[in-house]
N, C-alpha and C positions, 0 to 999 in steps of 0.2 A: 707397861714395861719401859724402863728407862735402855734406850739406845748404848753400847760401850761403842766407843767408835773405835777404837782400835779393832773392836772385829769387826766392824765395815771396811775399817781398811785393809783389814786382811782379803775380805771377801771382795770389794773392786779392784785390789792392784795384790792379786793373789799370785801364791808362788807354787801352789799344789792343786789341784780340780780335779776331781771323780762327777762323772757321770755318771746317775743311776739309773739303770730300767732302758738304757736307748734302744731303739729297735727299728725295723723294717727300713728304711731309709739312712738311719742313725744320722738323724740332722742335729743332733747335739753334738756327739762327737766331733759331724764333718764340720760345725760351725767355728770348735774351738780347735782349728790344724792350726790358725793365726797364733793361738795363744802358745807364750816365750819360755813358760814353766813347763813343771811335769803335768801332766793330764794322762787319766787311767778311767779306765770304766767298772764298773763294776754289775756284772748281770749272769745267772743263773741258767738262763735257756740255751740248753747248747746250739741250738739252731740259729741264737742271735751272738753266740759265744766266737761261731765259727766266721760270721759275716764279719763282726769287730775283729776277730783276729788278723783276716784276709786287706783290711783296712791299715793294717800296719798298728792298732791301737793295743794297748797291754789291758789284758783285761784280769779283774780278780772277781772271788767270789764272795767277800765282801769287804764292808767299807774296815774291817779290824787286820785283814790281811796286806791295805795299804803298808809302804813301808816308810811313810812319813807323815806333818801332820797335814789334816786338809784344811782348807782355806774357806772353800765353795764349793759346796756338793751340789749338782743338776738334778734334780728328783724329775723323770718324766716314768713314773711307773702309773697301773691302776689306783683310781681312788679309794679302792679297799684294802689296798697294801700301803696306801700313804702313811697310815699312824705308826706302823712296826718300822718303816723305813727314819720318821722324824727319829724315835729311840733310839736306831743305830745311829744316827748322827750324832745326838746328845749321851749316849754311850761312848762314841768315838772322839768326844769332844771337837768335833765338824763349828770352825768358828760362823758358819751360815748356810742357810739351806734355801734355794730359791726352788717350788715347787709348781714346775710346770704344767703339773698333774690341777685336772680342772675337775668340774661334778660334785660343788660343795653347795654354799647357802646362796648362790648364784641360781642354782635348781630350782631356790622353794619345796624341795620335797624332805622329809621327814628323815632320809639317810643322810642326804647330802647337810643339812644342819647337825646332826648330831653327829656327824664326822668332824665338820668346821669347827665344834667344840670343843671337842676332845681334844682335837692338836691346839687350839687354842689354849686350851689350858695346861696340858702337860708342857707345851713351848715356854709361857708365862711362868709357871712352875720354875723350870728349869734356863730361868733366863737365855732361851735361846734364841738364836736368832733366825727366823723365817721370814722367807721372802715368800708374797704370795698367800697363798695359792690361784692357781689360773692366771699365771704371768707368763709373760716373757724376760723375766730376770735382767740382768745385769750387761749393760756395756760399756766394756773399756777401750776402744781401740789402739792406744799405746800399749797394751799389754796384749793383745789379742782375742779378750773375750768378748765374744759376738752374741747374739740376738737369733741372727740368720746366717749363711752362706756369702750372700748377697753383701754385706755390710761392709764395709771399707776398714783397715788397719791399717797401723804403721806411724800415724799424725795424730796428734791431739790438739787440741784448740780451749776457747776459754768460757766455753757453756756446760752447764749442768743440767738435767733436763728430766723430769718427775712426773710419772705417766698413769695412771690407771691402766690404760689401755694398751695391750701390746700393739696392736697395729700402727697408734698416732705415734708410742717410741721409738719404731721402725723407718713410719714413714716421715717423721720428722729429722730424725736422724738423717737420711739418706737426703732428703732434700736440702735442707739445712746446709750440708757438706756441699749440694751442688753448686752454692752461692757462696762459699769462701766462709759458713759460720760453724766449723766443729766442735766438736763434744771432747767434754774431759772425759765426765762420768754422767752417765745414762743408766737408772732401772724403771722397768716397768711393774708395778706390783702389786696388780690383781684387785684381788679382796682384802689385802693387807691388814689378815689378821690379829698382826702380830707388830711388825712394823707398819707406818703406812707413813702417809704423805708427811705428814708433819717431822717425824722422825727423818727423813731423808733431808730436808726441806733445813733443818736446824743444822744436819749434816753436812752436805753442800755450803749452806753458811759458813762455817767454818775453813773451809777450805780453802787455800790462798790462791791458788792456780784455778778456781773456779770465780770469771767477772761477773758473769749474769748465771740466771735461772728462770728457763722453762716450766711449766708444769699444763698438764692435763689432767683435772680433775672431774669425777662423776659425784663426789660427798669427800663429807670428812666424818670422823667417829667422835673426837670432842674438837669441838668449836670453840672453844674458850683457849683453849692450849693452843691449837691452827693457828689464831688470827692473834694470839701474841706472841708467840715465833715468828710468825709471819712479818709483823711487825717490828722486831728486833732484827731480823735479818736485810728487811727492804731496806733500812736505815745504812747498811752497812755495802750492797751490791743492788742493782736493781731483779724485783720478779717480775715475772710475764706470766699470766695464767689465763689459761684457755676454759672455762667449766662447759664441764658438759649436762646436757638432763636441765637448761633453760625454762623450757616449757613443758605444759603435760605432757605429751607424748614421750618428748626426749626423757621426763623424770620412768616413764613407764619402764624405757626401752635399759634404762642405767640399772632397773632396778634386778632386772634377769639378766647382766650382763656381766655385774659384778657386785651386786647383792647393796647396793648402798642409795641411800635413800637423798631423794631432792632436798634442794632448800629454796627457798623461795628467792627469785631472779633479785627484786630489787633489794632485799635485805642482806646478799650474798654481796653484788655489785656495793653498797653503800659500806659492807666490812671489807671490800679489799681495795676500797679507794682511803677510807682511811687510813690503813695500815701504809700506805708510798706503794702497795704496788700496782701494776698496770695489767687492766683487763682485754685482750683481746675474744675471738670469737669463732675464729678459724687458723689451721695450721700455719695458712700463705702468712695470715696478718702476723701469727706468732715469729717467723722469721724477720719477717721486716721490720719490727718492733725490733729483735733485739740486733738484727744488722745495725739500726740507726744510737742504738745507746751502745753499743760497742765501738764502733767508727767514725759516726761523727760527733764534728767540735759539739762540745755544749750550746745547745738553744739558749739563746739571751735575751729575744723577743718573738714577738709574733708578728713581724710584719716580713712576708715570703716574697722573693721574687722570680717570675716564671720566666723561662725563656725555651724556647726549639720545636713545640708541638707546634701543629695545627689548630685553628681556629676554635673546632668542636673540642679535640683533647683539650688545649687550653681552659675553655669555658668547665668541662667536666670536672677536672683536677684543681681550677680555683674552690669551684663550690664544698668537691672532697674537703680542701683547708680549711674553708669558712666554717664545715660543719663542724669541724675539730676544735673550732674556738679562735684559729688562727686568722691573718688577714692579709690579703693581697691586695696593697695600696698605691697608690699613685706613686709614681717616682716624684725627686727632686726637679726642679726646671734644669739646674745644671746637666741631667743625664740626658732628659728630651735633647737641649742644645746640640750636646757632645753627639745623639744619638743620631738627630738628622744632618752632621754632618757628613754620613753615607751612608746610610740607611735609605735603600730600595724599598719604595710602598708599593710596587707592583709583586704580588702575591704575600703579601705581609703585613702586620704591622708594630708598632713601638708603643704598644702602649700598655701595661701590667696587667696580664701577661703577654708578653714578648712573641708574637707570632712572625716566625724568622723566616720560614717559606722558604723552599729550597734558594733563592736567588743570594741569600743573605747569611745562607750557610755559610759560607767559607770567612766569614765574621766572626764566628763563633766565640773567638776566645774574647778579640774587644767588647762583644755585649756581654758577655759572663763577666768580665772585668769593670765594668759599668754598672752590671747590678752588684757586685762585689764588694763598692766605694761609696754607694748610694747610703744616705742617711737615714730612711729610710726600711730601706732592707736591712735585715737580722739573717733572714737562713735565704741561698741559692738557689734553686731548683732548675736542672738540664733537662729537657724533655727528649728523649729519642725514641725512633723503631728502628732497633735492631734489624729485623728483618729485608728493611727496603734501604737498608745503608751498604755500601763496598767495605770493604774490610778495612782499606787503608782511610777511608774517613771514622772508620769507629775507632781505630789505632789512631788520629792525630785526635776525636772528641775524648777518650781516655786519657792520653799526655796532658792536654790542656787544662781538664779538669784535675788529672794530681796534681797539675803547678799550680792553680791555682787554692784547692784544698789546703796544701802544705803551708805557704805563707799566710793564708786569710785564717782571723779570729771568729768567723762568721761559719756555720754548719752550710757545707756544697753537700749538694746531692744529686743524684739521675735517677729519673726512673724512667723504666722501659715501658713503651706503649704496643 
C-alpha cells in the first residue's frame, strides 16, 4: 500500500484524537493532557466510563458520535475486538489508527496470525492507514502527543526517529533530549503490518524540518523497495540505523517480539553502507552519531588531534580513532616549538595525544588553538571528566571551546570520560 502523506500529516501534527478502549490506569489518555487539540475517548465500560469522566476527559460511546473528524485514533482495546474496532475507523474515515493492542503474528499461534490477516487485508483493502500493531505509536512533542507520561513536550528539534521497538523509541527519545538532540517526529511500529519502516523512512525524507533520521530496525518486509528509499533519502539528509536480531540468538529473540525475520549481518551491513547510510550498534553510539553530523563542521580529513585526557584515556581513544579508519599524527615541528614554549612536562606530555595533566590545565585554550592551526590536524578533540572538574573550569572549558568551534573550519569536539 502506497503511503498518502497528507494522512500522516494529519496523524503526527493532528488537530482531533480519540482514544479507544483506555482503561485501568488510562495512560493513554494521561499521556496525551500535553496534546494542543481536542482529544476524546471513547469506551463502553461504565466502570472505565466513570474513571475517564472523573479525569476531566469527554468520553463518547463511539468513534460515529465524535463531533469532528479524527486525525489519530489510539486503539488499546482486546485483540478480539481489534478487527470491529479497525471498521469503525475505516467507517468513520479515522485518517490513522495506531494499534497498541498486541497478541497478533508476534505469538506464532494460529489466532494471533489469522487476526494479523484479516486486518491486514481489510486495512490494504481500504487504503487505510494502521500503525502497528504491538506499538507504541506516534511522538510529536510540539504538539503533545506522547508515547508515555514521562516524555517531554513543548520543543521540537531536527531528528526523525523510526523504531520497531517501543522501548528504544522511548528510550531514545528521552535520552537523546538529555543531550540537546530532540525529535520532530517519532513513531514506533510494531509489526507494521500495514505501514512499516520504509513507508515512514520515505516520509520523514520529505520533510523539511527533519535534518537527520534514526531508525531501529528488527527486518524489513521488501528489501528491494527498503534499500532504494533508503538510498534516495541518505542522498538527501543523513540515516543512522541501529539493526537489531545481528546474530542468532538476537534473530530468535526479534522473531517473538515483532514477528519479523533476520537477515543475514554482513549482507545487511554491505546494503546499508552502500546506500550513504550509517550503521551503528547501540542506542549511546546512535545519539552520538547523529550529535556529530548535526553539529559539527564537516570532516575534511582524517588526521585527529587529542588534547586533555590522561595518559591511559588518551592511549584508549587514539586506538577508538585508528579503528575507525582515522589517524592521530604527529604534529607539525612549528607546534612542538610553540608548544615547549610553556609547556609543563611534569605530569604531562605534548605529544599527539596531548597529555595536559592537571598542571597545564589552565593552558587549555592556547593548546586547543595549536592543534586548531596545525597542518596536520583536520578534526580537534577536548578530552574531560566532568565529574572531577569545579563548575567554573567546566564553564571557562565550554567558552573556550565555542570560541574556538565558531571561527575554526576544522570539526571541535569533547567528549566526556
Amino acid at each position: 500500500m502506497k503511503a498518502d502523506f497528507s494522512k500522516l500529516d494529519r496523524a503526527f501534527s493532528p488537530q482531533c484524537v480519540v482514544v479507544i478502549g483506555d482503561k485501568v490506569d488510562f495512560r493513554w489518555l494521561r499521556s496525551q493532557s500535553t496534546f494542543k487539540g481536542k482529544l476524546y475517548s471513547v469506551q463502553i465500560d461504565p466502570k472505565e466510563i466513570e474513571g475517564i469522566k472523573a479525569l476531566g476527559f469527554e468520553n463518547h460511546p463511539s468513534l460515529s458520535s465524535i463531533p469532528e473528524p479524527v486525525d489519530l485514533a489510539i486503539v488499546a482495546v482486546p485483540r478480539a475486538v481489534a478487527p470491529r474496532i479497525l471498521e469503525d475507523c475505516i467507517k468513520n474515515n479515522v485518517a490513522a489508527a495506531h494499534f497498541f493492542t498486541s497478541g497478533f503474528a508476534e505469538t506464532n499461534t494460529e489466532e494471533g496470525l489469522k487476526l494479523e490477516r484479516l486486518m491486514t487485508k481489510r486495512a490494504e483493502e481500504t487504503n487505510f492507514h494502521l500503525i502497528g500493531p504491538n506499538c507504541m505509536g506516534i511522538f510529536n512533542p510540539l504538539v503533545g502527543i506522547r508515547q508515555t507520561r514521562e516524555q517531554y513536550s513543548g520543543v521540537g528539534g531536527p531528528v526523525g526517529f523510526i523504531a520497531q521497538s517501543g522501548t528504544h523509541a522511548i528510550t531514545f527519545a528521552q535520552e537523546a533530549h538529555l543531550q540537546g538532540v530532540d525529535i520532530h517526529k517519532s513513531v514506533s511500529y510494531g509489526n507494521g503490518v500495514v505501514l512499516d519502516s520504509t513507508d515512514f523512512l520515505e516520509y520523514f525524507g520529505e520533510d523539511p524540518l527533519i535534518k537527520a533520521i534514526g531508525m531501529y530496525l528488527e527486518g524489513v518486509k521488501d528489501g528491494r523497495r527498503f534499500f532504494k528509499v533508503l538510498g534516495e533519502v541518505a542522498r538527501r539528509k543523513p540515516v543512522v540505523i541501529w539493526k537489531g536480531g545481528r546474530t542468532e540468538e538476537g534473530g530468535r529473540a526479534i522473531a517473538s517480539h515483532t514477528g519479523s525475520l533476520a537477515v543475514p549481518r554482513a549482507i545487511w551491513n554491505a546494503a546499508v553502507k552502500q546506500c550513504g547510510a550509517i550503521g551503528v550498534m547501540r542506542i549511546e553510539e546512535m545519539i552520538d552519531t547523529l550529535k556529530a553530523l548535526l553539529y559539527l563542521s564537516p570532516v575534511r580529513g582524517t588526521g585527529v588531534g587529542i588534547a586533555g585526557g590522561s595518559g591511559g584515556q588518551s592511549v584508549a581513544i587514539a586506538d577508538v580513532f585508528a579503528e575507525a579508519g582515522l589517524k592521530v599524527p604527529t604534529l607539525t615541528q612549528e607546534s612542538y616549538d610553540e608548544l615547549a614554549t610553556f609547556y609543563t612536562l611534569i605530569g604531562g606530555g605534548y605529544r599527539n595525544p596531548i597529555d595536559t595533566g592537571n598542571v597545564n590545565r589552565r593552558e587549555m585554550k592556547r593548546i586547543l588553538e595549536i592543534l586548531e592551526k596545525d597542518a596536520n590536524i583536520d578534526n580537534v578533540v577536548f578530552l574531560t571528566t566532568a565529574r572531577f572538574s569545579a563548575n567554573e573550569q567546566l564553564d571557562t572549558d565550554i567558552k573556550q571551546l565555542v570560541e574556538i568551534r565558531e571561527r575554526s573550519q576544522k570539526a571541535v569536539m569533547t567528549i566526556l570520560t
